[in-house]
C-alpha positions as a LaTeX table, in Angstrom:
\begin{tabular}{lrrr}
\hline
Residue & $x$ (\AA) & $y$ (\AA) & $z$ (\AA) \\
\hline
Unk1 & 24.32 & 18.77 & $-11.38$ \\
Unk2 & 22.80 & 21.47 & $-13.50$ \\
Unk3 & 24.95 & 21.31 & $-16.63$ \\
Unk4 & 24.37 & 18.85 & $-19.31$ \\
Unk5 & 28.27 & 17.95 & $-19.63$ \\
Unk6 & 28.05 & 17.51 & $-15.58$ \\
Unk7 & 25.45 & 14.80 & $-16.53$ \\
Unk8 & 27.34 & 13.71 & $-19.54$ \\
Unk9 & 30.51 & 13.05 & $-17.03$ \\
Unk10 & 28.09 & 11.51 & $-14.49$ \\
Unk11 & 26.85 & 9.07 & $-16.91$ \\
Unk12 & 30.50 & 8.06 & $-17.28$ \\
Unk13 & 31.24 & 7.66 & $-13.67$ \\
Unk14 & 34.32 & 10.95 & $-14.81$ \\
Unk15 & 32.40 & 13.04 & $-11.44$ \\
Unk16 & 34.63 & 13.64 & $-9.15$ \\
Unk17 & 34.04 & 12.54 & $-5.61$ \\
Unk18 & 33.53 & 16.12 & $-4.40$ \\
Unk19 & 31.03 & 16.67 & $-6.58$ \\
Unk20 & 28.82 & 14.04 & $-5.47$ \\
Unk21 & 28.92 & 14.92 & $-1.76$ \\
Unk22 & 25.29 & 16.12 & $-0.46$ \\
Unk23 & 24.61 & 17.05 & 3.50 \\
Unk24 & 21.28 & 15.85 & 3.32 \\
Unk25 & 19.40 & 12.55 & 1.41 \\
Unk26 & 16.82 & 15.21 & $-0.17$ \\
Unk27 & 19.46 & 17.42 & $-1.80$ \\
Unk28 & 20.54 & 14.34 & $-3.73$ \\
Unk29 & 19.74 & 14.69 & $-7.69$ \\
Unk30 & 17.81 & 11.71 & $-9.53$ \\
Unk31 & 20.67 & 10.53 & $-11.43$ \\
Unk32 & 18.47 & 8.05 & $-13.57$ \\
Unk33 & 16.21 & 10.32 & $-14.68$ \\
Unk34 & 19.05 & 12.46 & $-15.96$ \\
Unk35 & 20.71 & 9.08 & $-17.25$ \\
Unk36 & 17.43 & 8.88 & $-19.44$ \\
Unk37 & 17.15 & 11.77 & $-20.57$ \\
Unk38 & 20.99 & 11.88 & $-21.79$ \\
Unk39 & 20.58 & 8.00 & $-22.80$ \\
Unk40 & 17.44 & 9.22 & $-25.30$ \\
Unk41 & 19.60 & 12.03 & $-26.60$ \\
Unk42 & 22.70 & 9.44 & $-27.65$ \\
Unk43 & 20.09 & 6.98 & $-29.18$ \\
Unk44 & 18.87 & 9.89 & $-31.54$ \\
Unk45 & 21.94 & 10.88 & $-32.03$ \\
Unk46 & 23.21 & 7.29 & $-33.17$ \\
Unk47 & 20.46 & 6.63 & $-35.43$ \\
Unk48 & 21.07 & 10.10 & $-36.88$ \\
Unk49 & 24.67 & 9.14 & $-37.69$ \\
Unk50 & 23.78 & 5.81 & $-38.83$ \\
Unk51 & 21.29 & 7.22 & $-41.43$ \\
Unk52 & 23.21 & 9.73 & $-42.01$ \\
Unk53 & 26.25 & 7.09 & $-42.96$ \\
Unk54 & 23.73 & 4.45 & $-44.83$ \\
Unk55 & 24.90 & 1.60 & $-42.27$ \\
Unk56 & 22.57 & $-0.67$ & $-41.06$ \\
Unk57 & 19.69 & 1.05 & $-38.53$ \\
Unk58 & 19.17 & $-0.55$ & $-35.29$ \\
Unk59 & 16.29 & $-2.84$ & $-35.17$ \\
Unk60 & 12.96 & $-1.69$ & $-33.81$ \\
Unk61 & 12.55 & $-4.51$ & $-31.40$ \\
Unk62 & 16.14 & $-4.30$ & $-30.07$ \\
Unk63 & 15.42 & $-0.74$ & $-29.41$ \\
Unk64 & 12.14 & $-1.12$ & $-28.00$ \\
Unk65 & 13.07 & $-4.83$ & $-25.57$ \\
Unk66 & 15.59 & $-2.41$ & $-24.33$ \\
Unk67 & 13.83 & 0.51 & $-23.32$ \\
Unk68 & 10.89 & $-1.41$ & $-22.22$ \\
Unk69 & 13.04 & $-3.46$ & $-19.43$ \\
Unk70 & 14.45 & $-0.09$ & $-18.53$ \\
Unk71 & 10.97 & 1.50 & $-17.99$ \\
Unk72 & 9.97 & $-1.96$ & $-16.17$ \\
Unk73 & 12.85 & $-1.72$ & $-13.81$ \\
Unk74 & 11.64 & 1.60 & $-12.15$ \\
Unk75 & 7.80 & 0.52 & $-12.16$ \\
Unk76 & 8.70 & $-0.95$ & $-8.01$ \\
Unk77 & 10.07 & 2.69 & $-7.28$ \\
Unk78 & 6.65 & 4.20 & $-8.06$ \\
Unk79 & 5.10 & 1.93 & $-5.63$ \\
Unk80 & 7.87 & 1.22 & $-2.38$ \\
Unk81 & 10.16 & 3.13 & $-0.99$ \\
Unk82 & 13.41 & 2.05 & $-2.25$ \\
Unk83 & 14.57 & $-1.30$ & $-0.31$ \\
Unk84 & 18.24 & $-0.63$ & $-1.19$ \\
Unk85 & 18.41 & 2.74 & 0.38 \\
Unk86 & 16.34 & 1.90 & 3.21 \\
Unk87 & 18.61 & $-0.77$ & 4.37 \\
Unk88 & 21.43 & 1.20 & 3.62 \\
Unk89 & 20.50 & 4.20 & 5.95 \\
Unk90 & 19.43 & 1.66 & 8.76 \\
Unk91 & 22.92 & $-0.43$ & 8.58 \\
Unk92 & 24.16 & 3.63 & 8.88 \\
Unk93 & 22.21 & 4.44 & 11.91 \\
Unk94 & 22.18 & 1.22 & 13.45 \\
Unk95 & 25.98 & $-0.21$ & 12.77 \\
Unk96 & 28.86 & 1.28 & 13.66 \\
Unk97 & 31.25 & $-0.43$ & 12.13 \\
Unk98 & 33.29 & 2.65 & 11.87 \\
Unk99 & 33.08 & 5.90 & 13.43 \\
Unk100 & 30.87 & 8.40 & 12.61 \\
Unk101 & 32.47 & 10.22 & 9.52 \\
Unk102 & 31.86 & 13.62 & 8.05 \\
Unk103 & 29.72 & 13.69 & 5.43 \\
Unk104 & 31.90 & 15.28 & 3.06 \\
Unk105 & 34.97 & 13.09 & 3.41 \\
Unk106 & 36.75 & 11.48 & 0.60 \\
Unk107 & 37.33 & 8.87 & 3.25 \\
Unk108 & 33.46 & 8.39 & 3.86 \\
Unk109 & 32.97 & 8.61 & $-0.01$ \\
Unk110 & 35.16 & 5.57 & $-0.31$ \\
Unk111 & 33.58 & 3.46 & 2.55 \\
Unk112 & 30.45 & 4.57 & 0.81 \\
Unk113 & 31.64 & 3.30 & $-2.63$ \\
Unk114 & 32.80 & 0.26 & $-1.26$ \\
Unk115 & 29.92 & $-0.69$ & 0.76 \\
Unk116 & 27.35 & 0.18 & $-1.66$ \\
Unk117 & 29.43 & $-2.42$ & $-4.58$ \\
Unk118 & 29.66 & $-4.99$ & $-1.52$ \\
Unk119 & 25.49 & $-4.78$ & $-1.00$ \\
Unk120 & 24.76 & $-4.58$ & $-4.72$ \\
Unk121 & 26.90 & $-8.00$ & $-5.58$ \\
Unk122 & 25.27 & $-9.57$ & $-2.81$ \\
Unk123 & 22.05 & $-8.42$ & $-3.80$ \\
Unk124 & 22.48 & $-9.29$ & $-7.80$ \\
Unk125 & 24.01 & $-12.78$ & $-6.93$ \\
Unk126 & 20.98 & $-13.54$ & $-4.69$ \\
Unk127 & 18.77 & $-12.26$ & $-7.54$ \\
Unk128 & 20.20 & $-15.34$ & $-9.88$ \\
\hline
\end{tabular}
């Protein structure tokens, strides 16, 4: 993802699934940090446009609650490996619920999908 209308799609979720595949767990890009990056960009642009228009500017503390609970929410990944993934990659190696696919199947990329939505609702409902 070197192109900053590759990120602008990925920020969309308008990738398509070949163009997310990766062999290997290293060669996988930080998508947040490129979602901040792109996220700072469309704030500055925004309050550009609203200045630029005389409409009302977005308040300071709105602006700053909301990128303080993003920063907060990353804090745990400078300090633990990332529970998600980890349990992810074990459930991988250690259930085989379905044959070993290739990585680079839209098949796999929809199990993938699938199971990733399935552990995340789990996980937010258990987080109420």
């Amino acid at each position: 993802m070197g192109s900053a209308f590759t990120a602008l799609r990925a920020m969309f979720y308008l990738l398509l699934p070949s163009e997310t595949y990766y062999e290997r767990l290293e060669d996988v890009p930080d998508y947040v940090v490129q979602a901040i990056q792109l996220f700072i960009v469309l704030q500055i642009l925004e309050l550009a446009i609203a200045w630029y228009r005389g409409k009302i500017k977005p308040r300071f503390n709105d602006t700053f609650s909301s990128m303080t609970a993003g920063i907060v929410s990353r804090i745990p990944r400078l300090f633990v490996k990332s529970i998600e993934l980890s349990s992810y990659i074990w459930v991988y190696n250690n259930v085989h619920i379905f044959p070993r696919l290739p990585w680079n199947s839209p098949i796999t990329y929809w199990v993938t999908f699938l199971g990733m939505d399935f552990g995340y609702y789990w996980f937010h409902r258990a987080a109420h």
